[in-house]
N, C-alpha and C positions, 0 to 999 in steps of 0.2 A: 532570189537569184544569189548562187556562190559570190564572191568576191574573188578575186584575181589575188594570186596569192605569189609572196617569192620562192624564186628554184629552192628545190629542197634541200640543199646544201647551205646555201644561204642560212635558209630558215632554222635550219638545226645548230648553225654553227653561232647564231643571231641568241638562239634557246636555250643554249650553254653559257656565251657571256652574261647575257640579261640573269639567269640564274643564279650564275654566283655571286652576280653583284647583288640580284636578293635576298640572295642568304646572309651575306656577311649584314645588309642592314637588318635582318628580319631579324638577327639574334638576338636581339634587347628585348623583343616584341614576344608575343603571343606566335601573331599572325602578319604576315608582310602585305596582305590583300592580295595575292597571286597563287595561281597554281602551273603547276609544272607537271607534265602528262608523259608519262612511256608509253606510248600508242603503238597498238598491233595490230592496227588496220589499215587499208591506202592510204599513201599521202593524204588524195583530197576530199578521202572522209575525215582524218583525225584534223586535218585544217577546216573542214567545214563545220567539226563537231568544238574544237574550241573557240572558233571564230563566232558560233553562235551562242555559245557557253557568255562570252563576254558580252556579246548584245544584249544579252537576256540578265544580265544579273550587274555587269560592273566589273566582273573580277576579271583582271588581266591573266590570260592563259597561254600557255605557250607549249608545244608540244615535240618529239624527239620520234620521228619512227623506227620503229623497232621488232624483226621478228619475235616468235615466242620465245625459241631460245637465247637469241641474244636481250632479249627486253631480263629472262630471270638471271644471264648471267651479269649483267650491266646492277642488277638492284642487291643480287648478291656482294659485287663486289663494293657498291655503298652503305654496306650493310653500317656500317659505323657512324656515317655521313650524307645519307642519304641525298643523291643529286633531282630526285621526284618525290610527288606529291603521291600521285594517284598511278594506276596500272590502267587501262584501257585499252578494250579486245584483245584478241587472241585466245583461244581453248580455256576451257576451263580447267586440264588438268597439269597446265603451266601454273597455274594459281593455287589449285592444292599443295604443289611441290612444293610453289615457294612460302606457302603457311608452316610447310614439315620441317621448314629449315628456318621458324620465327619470320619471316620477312614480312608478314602482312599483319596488320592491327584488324583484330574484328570491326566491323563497323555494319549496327541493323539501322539501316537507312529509315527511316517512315516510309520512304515509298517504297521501300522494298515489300511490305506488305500485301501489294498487288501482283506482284510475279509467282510464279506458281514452284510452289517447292521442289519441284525437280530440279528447277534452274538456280538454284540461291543455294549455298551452305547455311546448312541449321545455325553455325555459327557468328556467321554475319562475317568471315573471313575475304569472304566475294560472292557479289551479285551477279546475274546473267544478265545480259542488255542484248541481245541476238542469237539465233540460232542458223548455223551450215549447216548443212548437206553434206557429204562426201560422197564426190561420183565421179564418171569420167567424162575428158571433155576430149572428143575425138573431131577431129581434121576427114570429113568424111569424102573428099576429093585426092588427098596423101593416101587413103586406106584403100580407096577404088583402083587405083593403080599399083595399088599390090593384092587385088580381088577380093577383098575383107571388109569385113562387115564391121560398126562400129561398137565398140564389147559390152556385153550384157552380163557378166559376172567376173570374179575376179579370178576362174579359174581359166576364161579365155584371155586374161592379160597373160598366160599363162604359153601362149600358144609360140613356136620359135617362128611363125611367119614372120613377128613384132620383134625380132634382135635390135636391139638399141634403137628402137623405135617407139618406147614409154619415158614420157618424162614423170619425175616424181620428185620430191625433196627430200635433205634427208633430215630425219626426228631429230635430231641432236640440235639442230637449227632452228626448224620448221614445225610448227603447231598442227599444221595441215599434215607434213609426213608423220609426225609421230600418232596423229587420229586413225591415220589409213593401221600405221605398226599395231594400236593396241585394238582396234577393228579384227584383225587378223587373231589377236591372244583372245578376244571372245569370241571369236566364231569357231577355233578351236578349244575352244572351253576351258580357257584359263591356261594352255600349256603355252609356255613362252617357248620354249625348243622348237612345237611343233609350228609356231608363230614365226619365229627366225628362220626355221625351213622352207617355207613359204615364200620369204624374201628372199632369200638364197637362190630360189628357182626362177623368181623374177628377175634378180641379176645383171643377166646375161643381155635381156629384154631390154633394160635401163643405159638409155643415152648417156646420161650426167647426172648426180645429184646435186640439184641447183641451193641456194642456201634460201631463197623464202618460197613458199607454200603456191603464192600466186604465178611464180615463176613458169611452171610446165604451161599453165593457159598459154601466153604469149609465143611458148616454143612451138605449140601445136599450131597456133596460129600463122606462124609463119613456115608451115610447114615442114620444121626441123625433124620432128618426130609427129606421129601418127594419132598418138593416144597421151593425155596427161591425167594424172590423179591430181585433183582437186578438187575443192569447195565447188559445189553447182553452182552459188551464185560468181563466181569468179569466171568460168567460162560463157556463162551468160553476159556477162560483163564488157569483158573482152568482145563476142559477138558484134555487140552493139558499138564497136570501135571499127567496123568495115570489115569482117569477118566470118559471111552468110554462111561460110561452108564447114563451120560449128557447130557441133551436136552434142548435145547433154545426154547421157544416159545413167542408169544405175544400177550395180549388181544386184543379182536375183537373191543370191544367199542375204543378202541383208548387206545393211552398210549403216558406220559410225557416221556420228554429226559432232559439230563442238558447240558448247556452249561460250560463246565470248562472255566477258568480265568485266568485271569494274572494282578496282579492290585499292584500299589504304594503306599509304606502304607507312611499316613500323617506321616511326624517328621525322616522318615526316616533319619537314619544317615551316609548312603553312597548312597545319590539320585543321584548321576552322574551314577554310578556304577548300581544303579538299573535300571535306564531307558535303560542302554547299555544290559540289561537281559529282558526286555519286550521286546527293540525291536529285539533281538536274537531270542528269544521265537515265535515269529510271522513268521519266515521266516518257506520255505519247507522244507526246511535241519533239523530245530530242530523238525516240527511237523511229521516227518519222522522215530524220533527215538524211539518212541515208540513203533512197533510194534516186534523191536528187542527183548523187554524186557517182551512180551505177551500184551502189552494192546494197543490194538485195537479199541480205540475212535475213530472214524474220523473225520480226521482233519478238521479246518478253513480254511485255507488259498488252493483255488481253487489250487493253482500251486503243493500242497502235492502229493505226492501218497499214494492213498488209498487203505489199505490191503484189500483183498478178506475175510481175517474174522471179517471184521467189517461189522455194521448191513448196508445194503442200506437203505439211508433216503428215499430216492424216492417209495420203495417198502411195506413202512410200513405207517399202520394208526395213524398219529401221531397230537393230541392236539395242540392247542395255546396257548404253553406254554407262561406265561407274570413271565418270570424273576423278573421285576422292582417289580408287584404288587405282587408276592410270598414271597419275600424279605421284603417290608415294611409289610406281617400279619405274619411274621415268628415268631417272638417272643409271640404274641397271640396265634396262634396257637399249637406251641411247652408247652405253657404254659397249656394250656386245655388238651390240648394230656397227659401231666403228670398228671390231677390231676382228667382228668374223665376216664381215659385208662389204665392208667402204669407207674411209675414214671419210670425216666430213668436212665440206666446202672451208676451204681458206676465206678471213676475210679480203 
């Protein structure tokens, strides 16, 4: 059973004091026996993920939620003083980016051994600990009363029935919106112009750009808009919160997935401590607990078990996706995105 955990606010503002009062003792030391997490997944996975971290080992954890973009720009800006241990969830080509810019200490875990090299950098920069989907989650009771079907590629999001009627997030923020953006630069085969065109057409379409990823499920659930781009398992998710009239579906042209992460951030102040939480995080036991808490990525590590409401990879038309090279045009990209698209969500 989860534990009952406090408001998020609370907890994050609770994860900042306790941290820097452990830094300032941990400096004499090695290691202070604690870790400190920029978490890129729900609240009450990254609470149930170090809440059992500390059952299982001892080590006091404590955790900060944080989209993708704000989890690289919060690590960037400690780049000198690092206020985290460890990176956990979010795309794996938040994790590249922040390797191109030093941020991350290789680290090849032992157990990373068992993940299959698609999901891991050869370098041991970051490990994969789950796999999304990218697809839409459509409101098929909002859509019936405007006679439309719920979208099966990305060129009926396309259609002006849906005028502000798509939620989506945007990349600059959002792990989830920038997978859909570089989705788009491989299905047009690498032209970012002809990728930006795309979004430009969708636009018009577009409600709000919300600042995290999981945002659009809840809009479509409450009927705000009709259609969200998201992670499959996030509107499954949301479903299962009293929802019935949610539908998962997936473009035909193909669709991006992200690899979530687990990576060392350089300067780290309790690096014993943290390597003991990647390689916790790798085993079946930890990538197991997620689906207690609704989220239904599936897992890396072959020996997991995998929920029946996570997507089958084997069954879906899915892109080659290239993490490494999404990663190194992230910042160009997100940059064009704001200044020919939409600038992005205020905090």
């Amino acid at each position: 059973m989860v534990p009952r955990y406090l408001s998020p606010s609370l907890l994050i503002a609770g994860a900042l004091v306790l941290s820097g009062c452990a830094r300032a003792a941990g400096t004499a030391t090695a290691d202070a026996g604690k870790v400190v997490v920029a978490c890129g997944a729900t609240e009450e996975w990254c609470a149930a993920m170090t809440s059992a971290f500390t059952a299982t080992t001892g080590i006091k954890s404590e955790f900060v939620r944080l989209s993708s973009g704000e989890a690289l720009a919060r690590i960037q800006a400690g780049k000198s003083d690092p206020e985290f241990d460890v990176w956990h969830g979010g795309p794996a080509d938040g994790y590249a980016a922040a390797a191109g810019h030093g941020l991350l200490e290789s680290y090849l875990s032992p157990n990373a051994a068992a993940i299959p090299g698609r999901y891991k950098a050869g370098d041991g920069a970051w490990t994969g600990v789950y796999v999304g989907v990218l697809g839409f989650c459509a409101n098929t009771e909002v859509l019936a009363e405007k006679r439309l079907r719920a979208p099966e590629s990305w060129q009926s999001l396309l259609d002006p029935a849906l005028k502000q009627d798509v939620g989506i997030a945007h990349p600059a923020t959002s792990g989830t919106a920038y997978t859909a953006l570089w989705t788009q630069v491989t299905l047009h085969g690498g032209n970012v112009d002809q990728a930006l065109a795309y979004m430009k057409r969708l636009h018009p379409n577009v409600l709000q750009y919300s600042k995290s990823g999981a945002a659009p499920a809840q809009q479509v659930a409450r009927g705000e808009v009709g259609v969200g781009v998201v992670f499959s398992h996030d509107c499954v998710a949301t479903k299962e919160q009293g929802f019935p009239d949610l539908r998962v579906t997936f473009p035909s042209e193909g669709t991006g997935y992200e690899v979530g992460g687990v990576a060392l951030i350089k300067g780290a102040h309790d690096p014993v401590s943290a390597k003991k939480y990647i390689d916790w995080a790798l085993t079946p036991a930890a990538q197991e607990i997620g689906p207690s808490v609704r989220s239904y990525q599936a897992p890396t590590n072959p020996k997991a078990r995998r929920s029946d409401k996570s997507a089958d990879l084997a069954a879906l038309k899915l892109i080659d996706y290239d993490s490494t090279a999404a990663g190194e045009r992230k910042l160009e990209l997100t940059r064009r995105f704001d200044a020919e698209i939409a600038k992005a969500p205020k905090s």
